[in-house]
C-alpha positions as CSV (number, residue, x, y, z in Angstrom):
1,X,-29.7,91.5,-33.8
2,X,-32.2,91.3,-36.8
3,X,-32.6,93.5,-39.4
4,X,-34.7,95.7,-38.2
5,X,-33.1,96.8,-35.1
6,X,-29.4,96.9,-37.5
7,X,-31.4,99.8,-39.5
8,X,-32.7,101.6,-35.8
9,X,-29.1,101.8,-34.8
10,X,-27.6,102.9,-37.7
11,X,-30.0,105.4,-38.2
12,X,-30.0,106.2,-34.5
13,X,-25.9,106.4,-34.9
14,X,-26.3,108.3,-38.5
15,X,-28.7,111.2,-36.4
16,X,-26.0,111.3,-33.4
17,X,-23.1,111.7,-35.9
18,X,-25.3,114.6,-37.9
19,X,-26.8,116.5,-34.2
20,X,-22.6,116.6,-33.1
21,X,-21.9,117.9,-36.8
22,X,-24.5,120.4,-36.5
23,X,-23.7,121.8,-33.2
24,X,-20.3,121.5,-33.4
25,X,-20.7,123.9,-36.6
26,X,-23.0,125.9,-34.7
27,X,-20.7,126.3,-31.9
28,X,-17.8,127.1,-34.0
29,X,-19.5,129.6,-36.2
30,X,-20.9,131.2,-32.5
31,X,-17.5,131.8,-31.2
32,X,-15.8,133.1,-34.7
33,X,-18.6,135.1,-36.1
34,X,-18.0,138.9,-36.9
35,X,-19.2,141.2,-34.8
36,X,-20.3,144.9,-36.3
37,X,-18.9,146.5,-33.2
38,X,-15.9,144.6,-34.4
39,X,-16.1,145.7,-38.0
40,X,-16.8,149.2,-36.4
41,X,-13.2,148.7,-35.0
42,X,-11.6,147.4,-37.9
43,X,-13.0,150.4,-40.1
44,X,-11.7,153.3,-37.5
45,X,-8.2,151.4,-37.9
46,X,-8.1,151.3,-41.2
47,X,-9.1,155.0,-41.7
48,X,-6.1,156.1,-39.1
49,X,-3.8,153.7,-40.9
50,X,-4.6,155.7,-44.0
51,X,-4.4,158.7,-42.6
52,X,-1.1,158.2,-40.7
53,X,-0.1,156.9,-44.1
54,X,-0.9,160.2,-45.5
55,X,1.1,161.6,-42.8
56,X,4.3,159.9,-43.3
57,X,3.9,160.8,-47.2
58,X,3.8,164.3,-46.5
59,X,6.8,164.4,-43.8
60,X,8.7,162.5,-46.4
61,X,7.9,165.3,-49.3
62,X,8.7,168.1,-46.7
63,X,12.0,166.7,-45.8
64,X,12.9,166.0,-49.0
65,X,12.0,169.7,-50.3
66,X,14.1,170.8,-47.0
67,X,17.1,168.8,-48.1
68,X,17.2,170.3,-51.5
69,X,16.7,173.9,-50.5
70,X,19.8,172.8,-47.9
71,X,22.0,171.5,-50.2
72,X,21.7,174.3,-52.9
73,X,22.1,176.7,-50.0
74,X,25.0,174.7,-48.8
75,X,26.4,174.8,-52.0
76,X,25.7,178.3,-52.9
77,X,27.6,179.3,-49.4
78,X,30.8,177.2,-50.5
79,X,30.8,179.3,-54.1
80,X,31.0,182.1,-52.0
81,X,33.8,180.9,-49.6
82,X,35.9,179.9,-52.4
83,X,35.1,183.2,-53.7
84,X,36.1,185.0,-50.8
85,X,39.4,182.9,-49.7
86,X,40.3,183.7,-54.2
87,X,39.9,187.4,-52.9
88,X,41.9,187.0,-49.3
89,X,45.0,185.2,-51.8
90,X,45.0,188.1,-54.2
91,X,45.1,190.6,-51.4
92,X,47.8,188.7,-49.3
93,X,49.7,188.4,-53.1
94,X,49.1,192.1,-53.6
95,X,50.1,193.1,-49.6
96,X,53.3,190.9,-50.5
97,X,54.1,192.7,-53.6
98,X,53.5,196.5,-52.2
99,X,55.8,195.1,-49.1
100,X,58.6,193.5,-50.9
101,X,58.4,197.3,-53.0
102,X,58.4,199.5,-49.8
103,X,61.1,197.0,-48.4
104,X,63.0,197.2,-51.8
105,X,63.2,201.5,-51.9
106,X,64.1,201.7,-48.4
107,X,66.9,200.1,-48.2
């Protein structure tokens, strides 16, 4: 193998190695590219992730509001139990005392 023919391979191998590079890139860019039908896609998504988003954030602030409004109601209706069992005890105390004073003059 002279000289000459060394440089025809090489450059022969050198082209082979470069085509392979080239449409191995080709092919690899072919088969991962980005569609706009798929960037269509991706853009609907993203707008009802947002908007579910936007949801949830608005369920949360109502049942928050709800559970305040509960527990003040809640609490307003055990002020008025404890109001209203203080009243049954002074009436049973005061029943007890006009009792014991009928029982007391009629014997």
């Amino acid at each position: 193998m002279n000289r000459m023919q060394f440089v025809l391979v090489t450059a022969l191998v050198l082209f082979v190695a470069f085509a392979l590079g080239w449409f191995t890139n080709w092919l690899i860019h072919r088969f991962t590219r980005v569609r706009q039908q798929d960037l269509g896609e991706l853009d609907r998504m993203a707008q009802a992730l947002h908007e579910a988003e936007e949801i949830r954030d608005q369920a949360i602030n109502y049942v928050e509001t709800r559970e305040r409004d509960l527990t003040a109601r809640i609490k307003q209706l055990e002020a008025e139990v404890a109001g209203a069992m203080d009243g049954v005890r002074e009436a049973r105390a005061e029943a007890d005392y006009y009792r014991n004073q009928i029982q007391g003059r009629g014997e």
